[in-house]
C-alpha positions as CSV (number, residue, x, y, z in Angstrom):
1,X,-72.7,-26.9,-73.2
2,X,-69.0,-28.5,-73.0
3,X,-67.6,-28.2,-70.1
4,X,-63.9,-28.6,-71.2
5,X,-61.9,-25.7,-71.7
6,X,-61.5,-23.3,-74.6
7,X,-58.3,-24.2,-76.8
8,X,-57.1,-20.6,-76.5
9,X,-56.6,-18.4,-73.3
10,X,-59.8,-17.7,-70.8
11,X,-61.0,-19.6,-68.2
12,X,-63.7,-22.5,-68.7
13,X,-66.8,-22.8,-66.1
14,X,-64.6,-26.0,-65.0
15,X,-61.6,-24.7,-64.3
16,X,-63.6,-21.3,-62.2
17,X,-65.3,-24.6,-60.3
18,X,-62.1,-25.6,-59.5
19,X,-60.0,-22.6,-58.5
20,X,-63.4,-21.9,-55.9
21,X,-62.7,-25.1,-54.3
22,X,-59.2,-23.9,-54.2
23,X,-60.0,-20.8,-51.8
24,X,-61.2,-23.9,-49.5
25,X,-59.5,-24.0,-46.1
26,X,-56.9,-26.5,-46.5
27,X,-57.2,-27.5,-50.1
28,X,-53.6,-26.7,-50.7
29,X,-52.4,-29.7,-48.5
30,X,-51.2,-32.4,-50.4
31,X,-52.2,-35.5,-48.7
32,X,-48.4,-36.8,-48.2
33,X,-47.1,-33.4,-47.4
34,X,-45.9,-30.5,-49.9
35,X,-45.6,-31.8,-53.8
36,X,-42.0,-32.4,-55.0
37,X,-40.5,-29.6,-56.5
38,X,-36.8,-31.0,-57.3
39,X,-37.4,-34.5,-58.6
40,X,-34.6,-34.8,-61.5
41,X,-36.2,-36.0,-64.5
42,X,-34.2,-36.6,-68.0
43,X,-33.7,-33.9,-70.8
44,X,-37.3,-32.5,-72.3
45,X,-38.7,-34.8,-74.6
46,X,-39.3,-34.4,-78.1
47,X,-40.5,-36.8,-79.4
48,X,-43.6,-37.8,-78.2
49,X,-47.3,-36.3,-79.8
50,X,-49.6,-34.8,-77.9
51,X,-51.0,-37.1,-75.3
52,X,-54.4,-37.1,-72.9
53,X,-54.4,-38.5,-69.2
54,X,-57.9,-39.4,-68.8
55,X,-59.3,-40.6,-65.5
56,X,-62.7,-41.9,-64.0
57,X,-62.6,-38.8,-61.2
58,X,-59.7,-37.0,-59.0
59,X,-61.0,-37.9,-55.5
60,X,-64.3,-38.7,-54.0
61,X,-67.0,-36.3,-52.9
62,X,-66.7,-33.7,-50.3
63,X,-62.7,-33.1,-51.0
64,X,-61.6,-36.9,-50.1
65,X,-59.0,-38.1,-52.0
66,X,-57.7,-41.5,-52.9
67,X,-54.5,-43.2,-54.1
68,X,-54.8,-42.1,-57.6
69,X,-55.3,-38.9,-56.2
70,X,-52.1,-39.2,-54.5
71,X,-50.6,-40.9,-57.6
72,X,-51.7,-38.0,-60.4
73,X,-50.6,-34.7,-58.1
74,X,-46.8,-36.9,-57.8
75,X,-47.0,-38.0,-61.6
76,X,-47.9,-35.0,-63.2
77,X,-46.0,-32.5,-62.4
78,X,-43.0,-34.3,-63.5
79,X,-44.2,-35.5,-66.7
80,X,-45.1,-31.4,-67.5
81,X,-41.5,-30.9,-66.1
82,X,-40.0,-33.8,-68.8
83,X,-42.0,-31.5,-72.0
84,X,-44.6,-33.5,-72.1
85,X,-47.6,-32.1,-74.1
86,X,-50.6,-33.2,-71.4
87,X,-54.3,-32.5,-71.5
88,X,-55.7,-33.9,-68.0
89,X,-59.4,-34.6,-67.8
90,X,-61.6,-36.4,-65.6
91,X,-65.0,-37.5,-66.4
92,X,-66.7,-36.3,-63.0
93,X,-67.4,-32.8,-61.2
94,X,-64.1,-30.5,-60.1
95,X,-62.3,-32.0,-57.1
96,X,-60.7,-29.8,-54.3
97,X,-57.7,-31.2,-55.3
98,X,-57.4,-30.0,-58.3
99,X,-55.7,-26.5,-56.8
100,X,-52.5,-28.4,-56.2
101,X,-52.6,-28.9,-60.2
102,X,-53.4,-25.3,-60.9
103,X,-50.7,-24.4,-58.6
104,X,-47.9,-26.2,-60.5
105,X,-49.1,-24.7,-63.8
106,X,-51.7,-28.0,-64.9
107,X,-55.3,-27.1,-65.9
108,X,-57.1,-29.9,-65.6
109,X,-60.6,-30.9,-67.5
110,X,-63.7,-31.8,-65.5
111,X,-66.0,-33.0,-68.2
112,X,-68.8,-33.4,-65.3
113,X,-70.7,-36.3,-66.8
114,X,-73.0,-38.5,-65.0
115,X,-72.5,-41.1,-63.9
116,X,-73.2,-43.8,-66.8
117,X,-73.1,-41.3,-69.7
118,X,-71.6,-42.6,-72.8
119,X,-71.6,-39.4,-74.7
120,X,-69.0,-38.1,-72.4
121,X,-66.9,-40.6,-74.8
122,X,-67.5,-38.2,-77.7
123,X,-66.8,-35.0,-75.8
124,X,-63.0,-36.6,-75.2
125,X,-62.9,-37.4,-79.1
126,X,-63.7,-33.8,-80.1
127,X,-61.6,-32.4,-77.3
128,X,-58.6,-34.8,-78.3
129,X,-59.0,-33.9,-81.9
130,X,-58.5,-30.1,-81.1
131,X,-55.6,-30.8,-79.4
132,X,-54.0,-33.4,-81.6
133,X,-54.0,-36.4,-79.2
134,X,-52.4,-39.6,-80.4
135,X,-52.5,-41.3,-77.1
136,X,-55.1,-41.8,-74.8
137,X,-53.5,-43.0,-71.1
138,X,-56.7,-44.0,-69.1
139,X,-57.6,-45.5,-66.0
140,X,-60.5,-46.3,-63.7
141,X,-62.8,-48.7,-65.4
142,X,-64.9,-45.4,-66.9
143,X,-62.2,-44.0,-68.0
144,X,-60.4,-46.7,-69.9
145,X,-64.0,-47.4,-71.6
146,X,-64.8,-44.0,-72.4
147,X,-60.4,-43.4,-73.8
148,X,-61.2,-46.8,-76.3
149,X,-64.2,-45.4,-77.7
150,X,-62.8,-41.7,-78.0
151,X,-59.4,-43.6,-79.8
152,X,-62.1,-45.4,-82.0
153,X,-63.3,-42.3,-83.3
154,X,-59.5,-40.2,-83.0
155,X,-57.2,-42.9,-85.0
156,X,-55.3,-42.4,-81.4
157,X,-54.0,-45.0,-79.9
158,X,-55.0,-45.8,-76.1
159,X,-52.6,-47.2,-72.9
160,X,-54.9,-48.5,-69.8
161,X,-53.4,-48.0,-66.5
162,X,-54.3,-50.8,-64.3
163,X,-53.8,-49.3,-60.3
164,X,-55.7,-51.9,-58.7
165,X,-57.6,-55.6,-59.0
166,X,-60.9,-54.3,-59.6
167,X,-62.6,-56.1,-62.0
168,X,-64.9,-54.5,-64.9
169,X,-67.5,-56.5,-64.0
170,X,-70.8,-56.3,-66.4
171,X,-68.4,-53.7,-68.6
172,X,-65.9,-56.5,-69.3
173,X,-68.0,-56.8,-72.4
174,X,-67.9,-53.9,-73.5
175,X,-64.4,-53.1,-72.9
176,X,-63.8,-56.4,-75.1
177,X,-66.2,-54.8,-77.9
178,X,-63.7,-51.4,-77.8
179,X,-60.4,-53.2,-77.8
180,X,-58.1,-53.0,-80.1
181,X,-54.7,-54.8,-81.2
182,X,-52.7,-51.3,-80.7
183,X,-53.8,-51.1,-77.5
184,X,-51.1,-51.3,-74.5
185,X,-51.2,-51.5,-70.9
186,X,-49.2,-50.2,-67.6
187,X,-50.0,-52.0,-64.3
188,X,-48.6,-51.1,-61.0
189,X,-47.9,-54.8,-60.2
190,X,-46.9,-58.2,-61.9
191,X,-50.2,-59.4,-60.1
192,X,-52.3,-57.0,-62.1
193,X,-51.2,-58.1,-65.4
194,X,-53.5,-60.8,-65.7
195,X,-56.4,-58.4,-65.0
196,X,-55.2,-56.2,-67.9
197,X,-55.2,-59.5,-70.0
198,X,-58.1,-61.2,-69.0
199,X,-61.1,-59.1,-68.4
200,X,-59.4,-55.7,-70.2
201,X,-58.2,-57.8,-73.1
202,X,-55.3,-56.5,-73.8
203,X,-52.7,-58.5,-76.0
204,X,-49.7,-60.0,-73.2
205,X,-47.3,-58.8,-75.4
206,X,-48.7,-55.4,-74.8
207,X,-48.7,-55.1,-71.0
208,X,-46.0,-53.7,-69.0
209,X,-45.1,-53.3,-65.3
210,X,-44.4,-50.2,-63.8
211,X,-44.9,-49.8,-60.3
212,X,-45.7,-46.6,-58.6
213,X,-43.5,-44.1,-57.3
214,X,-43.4,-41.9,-54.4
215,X,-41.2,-38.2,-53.3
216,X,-38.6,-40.6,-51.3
217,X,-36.6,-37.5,-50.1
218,X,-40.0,-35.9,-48.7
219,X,-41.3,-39.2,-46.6
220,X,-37.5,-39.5,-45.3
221,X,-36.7,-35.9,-44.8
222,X,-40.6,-34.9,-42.8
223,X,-39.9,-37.7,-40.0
224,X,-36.3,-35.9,-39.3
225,X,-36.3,-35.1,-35.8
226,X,-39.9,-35.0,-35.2
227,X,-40.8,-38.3,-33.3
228,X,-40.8,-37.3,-29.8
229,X,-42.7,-33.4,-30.7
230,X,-45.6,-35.8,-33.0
231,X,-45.4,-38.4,-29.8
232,X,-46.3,-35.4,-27.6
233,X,-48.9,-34.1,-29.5
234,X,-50.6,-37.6,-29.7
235,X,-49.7,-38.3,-25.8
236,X,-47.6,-41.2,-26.5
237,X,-45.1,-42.4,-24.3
238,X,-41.8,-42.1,-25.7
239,X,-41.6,-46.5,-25.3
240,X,-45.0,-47.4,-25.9
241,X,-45.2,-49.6,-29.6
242,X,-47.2,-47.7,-32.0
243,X,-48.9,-49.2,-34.9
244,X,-50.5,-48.0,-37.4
245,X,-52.9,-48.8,-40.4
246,X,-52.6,-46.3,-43.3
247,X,-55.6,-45.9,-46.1
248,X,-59.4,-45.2,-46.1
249,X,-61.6,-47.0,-44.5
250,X,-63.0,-49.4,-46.7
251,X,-64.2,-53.3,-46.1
252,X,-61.4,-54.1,-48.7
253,X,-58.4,-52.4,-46.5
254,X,-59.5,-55.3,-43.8
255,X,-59.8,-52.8,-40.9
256,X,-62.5,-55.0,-38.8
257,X,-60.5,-57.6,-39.4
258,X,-57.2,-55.8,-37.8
259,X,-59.6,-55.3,-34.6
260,X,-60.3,-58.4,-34.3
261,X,-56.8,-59.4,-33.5
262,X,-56.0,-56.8,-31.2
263,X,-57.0,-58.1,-28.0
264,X,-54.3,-61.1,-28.9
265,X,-52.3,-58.8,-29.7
266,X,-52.7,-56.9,-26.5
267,X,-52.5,-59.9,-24.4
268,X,-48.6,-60.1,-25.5
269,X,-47.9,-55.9,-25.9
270,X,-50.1,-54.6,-22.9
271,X,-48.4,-51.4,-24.2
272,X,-49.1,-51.2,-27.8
273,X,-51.6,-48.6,-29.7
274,X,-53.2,-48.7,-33.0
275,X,-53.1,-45.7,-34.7
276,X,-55.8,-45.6,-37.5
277,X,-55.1,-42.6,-40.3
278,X,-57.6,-42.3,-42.6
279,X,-61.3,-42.3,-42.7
280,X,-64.4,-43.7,-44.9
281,X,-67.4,-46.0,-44.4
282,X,-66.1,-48.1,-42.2
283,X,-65.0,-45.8,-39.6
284,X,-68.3,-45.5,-37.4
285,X,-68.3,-49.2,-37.8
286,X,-64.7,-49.7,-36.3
287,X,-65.2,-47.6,-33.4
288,X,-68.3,-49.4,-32.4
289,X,-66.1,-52.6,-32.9
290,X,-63.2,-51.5,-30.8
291,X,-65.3,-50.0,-28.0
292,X,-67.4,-53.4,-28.1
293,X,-63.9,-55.4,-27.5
294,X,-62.4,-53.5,-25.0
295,X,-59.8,-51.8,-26.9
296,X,-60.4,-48.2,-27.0
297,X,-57.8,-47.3,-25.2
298,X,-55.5,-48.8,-27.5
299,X,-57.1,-47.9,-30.3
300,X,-56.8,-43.7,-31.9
301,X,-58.7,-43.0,-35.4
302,X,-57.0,-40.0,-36.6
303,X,-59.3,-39.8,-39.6
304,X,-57.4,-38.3,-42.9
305,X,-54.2,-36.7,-42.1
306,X,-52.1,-34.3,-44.3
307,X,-49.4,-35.2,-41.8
308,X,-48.3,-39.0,-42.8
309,X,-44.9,-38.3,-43.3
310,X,-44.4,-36.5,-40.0
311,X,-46.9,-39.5,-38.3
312,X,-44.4,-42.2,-39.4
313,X,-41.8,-41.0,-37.3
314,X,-43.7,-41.8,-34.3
315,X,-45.0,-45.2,-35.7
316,X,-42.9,-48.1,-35.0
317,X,-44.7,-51.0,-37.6
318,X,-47.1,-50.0,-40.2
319,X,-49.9,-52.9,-41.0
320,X,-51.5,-53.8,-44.2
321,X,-54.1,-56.2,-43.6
322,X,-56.1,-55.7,-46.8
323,X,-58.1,-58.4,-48.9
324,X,-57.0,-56.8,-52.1
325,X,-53.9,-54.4,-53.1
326,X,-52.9,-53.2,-56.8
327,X,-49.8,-52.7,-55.4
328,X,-50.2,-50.6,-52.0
329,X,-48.8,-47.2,-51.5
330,X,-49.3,-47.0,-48.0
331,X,-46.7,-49.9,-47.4
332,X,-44.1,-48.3,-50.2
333,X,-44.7,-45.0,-47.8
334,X,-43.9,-47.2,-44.8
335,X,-40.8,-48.1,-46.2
336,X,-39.5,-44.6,-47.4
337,X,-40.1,-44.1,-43.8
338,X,-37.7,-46.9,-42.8
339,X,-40.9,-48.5,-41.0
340,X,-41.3,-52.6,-41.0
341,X,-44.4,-53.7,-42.7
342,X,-46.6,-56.4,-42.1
343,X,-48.8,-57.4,-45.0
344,X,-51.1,-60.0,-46.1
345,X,-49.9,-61.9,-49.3
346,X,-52.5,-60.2,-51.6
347,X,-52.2,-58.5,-54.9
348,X,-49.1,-57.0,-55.4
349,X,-48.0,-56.4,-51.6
350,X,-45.3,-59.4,-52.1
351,X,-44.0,-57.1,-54.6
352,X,-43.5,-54.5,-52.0
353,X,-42.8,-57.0,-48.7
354,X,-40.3,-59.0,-48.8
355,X,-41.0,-61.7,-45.2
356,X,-38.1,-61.3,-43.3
357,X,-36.0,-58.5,-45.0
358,X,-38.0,-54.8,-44.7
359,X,-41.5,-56.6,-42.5
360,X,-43.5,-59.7,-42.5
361,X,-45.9,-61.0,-45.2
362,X,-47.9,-64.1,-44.4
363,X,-50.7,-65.9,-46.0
364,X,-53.9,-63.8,-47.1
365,X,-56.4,-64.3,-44.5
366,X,-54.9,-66.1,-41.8
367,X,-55.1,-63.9,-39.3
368,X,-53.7,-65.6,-36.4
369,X,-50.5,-66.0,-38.1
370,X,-50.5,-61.6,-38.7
371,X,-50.9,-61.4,-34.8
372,X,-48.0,-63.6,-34.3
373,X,-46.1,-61.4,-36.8
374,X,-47.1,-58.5,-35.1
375,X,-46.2,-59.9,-31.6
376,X,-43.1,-61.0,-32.7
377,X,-41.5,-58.0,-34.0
378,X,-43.1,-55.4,-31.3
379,X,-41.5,-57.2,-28.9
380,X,-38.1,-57.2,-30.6
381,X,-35.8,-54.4,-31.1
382,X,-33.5,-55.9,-33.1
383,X,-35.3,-57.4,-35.2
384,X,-37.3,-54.1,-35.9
385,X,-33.8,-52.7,-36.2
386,X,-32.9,-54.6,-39.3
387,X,-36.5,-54.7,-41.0
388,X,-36.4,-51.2,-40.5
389,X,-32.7,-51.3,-42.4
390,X,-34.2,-53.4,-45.4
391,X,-37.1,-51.2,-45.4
392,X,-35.4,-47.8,-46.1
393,X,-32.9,-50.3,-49.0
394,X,-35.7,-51.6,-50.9
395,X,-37.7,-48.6,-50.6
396,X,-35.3,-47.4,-53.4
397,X,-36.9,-49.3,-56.6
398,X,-40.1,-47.1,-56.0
399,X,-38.7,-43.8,-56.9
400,X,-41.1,-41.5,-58.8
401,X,-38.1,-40.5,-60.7
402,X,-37.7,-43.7,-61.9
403,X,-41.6,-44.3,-62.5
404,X,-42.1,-41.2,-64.5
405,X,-39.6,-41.9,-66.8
406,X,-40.9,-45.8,-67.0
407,X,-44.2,-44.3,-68.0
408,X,-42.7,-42.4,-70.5
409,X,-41.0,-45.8,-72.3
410,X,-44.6,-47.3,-71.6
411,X,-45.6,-44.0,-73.9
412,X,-43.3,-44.9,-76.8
413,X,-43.8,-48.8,-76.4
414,X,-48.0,-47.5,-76.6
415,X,-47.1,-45.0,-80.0
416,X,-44.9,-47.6,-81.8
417,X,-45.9,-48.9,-85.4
């Protein structure tokens, strides 16, 4: 039995899935704080078919959610709001998360497919046809698979969404078996074009740049006023330096390796503390490496926070000392916040850092030169002063106002003969 829903009125078992994680305690919180509800967007548009937003899954198991999570429940809303005519679906089991769609009037799809099922790719054709979808718009390395073959057997036409550097791996065959000329591509960053061209194989002249965008207003307007009540609540000292590493804990997001240069950084800031918001495999891991150096005093894993926006205003530098970044949304989130960054040179973090100007960016890898960064600006004022100036300039090119309606070019650059 299908597990999309019906084409007209009632509820599908997918949908009932959903709305009972709804009823969940606390699956109404958004993970950046309440969903935007006044973003301007353009005049309706009219002139675009029918379209599908097709992804691998909304979050991970057990309610987590992810940065596409955090990316769709900003996105979607506003692209309803613009007259878009959207089916969302996801190939995987109902996510928690899915009650912040319901709640702004989007019903999304679970499909509910295993994990390597490649009929799911003809469940999408049949549920496109119903709905007369001429675009696809796909991401995940599923997803974008499963969207080619569905446009194979649709006449649609298909636009990948590249968030991040992961790599298709065996599936890069495949995905070069699926692809076709009309194909088109969106990436969050310059440095994930070549991904898209490469081992998606999507024609250059096809693939455009539009990097995420975030509720500016929200992550300037939470902080307002509340850095000494969150400082008290956390038993900071009004002085004390607070860092802070934003994102799940995964090997990639270079946690262990952001330990291992505390003690340095320690040595110079006798003061400072590490706050670590977020949580994942590496967590258990992290504490047993902090309490094995010494540093658990300076050291606070939050786990996942609803809160960020209201953290930030008691952090003083946010870090980003990951091995691999599509673009990184904790870092664009930093600099709503008029926060310095300091970033590793990876993936499209330079697009985002700018050394000297809003934080520091210095070579992938070389961590002694991220503790000196880190040294450097804790201990001065000024210099956080105007990083923290550039920060909250440059953090205007990643408006979701101006995403949304990039994405929608990207659409008609995706449907044109």
């Amino acid at each position: 039995m299908l597990r999309f829903r019906p084409m007209h009125g009632g509820v599908s078992q997918s949908e009932r899935e959903g709305l009972k994680l709804a009823r969940a305690p606390q699956a109404y919180l958004w993970p950046r704080g309440a969903p935007p509800s006044d973003v301007p967007v353009r005049p309706v548009v009219t002139d675009l078919p029918p379209i599908m937003v097709l992804a691998d899954h909304f979050g991970y198991a057990g309610g987590v959610r992810h940065g596409v999570t955090t990316y769709l429940l900003h996105v979607l809303p506003l692209l309803a709001a613009a007259g878009i005519d959207m089916t969302v679906c996801f190939l995987r089991a109902p996510h928690a998360a899915a009650a912040d769609l319901y709640a702004r009037g989007i019903r999304p799809v679970f499909f509910d497919a295993p994990k390597w099922d490649p009929t799911v790719a003809l469940r999408i054709a049949a549920l496109a046809r119903r709905k007369g979808v001429r675009l696809l718009h796909a991401t995940g390395v599923k997803g974008t698979l499963a969207a080619r073959i569905a446009a194979r057997l649709t006449g649609a036409r298909t636009l990948l969404h590249m968030h991040d550097l992961n790599d298709p791996g065996a599936l890069n065959v495949v995905q070069r078996l699926m692809a076709q000329p009309t194909d088109a591509a969106v990436c969050v960053s310059q440095a994930v074009c070549e991904l898209a061209v490469k081992r998606y194989h999507v024609r250059a002249e096809r693939v455009r740049v539009a990097r995420n965008g975030i509720p500016l207003e929200l992550l300037r307007d939470a902080g307002a006023g509340a850095r000494s009540r969150v400082r008290a609540e956390l038993g900071i000292d009004a002085g004390q330096p607070v860092l802070a590493s934003i994102g799940r804990m995964h090997p990639v997001k270079g946690h262990r390796a952001l330990l291992a240069m505390l003690p340095a950084i320690v040595r110079s800031c006798p003061r400072a503390l590490l706050l670590v918001i977020g949580d994942g495999p590496e967590r258990a891991a992290c504490e047993e490496l902090a309490a094995r150096l010494g540093m658990s005093a300076h050291v606070r894993f939050l786990g996942r926070r609803n809160d960020v926006p209201r953290l930030l205003s008691a952090i003083d530098v946010v870090l980003m000392p990951s091995q691999s970044e599509g673009l990184g949304l904790a870092a664009i989130e930093g600099l709503a916040a008029s926060r310095p960054v300091i970033a590793f040179a990876v993936g499209g973090l330079p697009e985002v850092v700018v050394d000297g100007v809003n934080g520091r960016l210095v070579p992938a890898g070389d961590g002694q030169a991220f503790t000196q960064a880190v040294i450097e600006t804790v201990r001065d004022p000024a210099r956080r002063l105007d990083y923290a100036r550039g920060a909250a300039a440059s953090a205007q090119r990643f408006s979701l106002e101006a995403h949304v309606q990039r994405l929608i070019d990207c659409y008609r650059m995706a449907l044109a003969p």
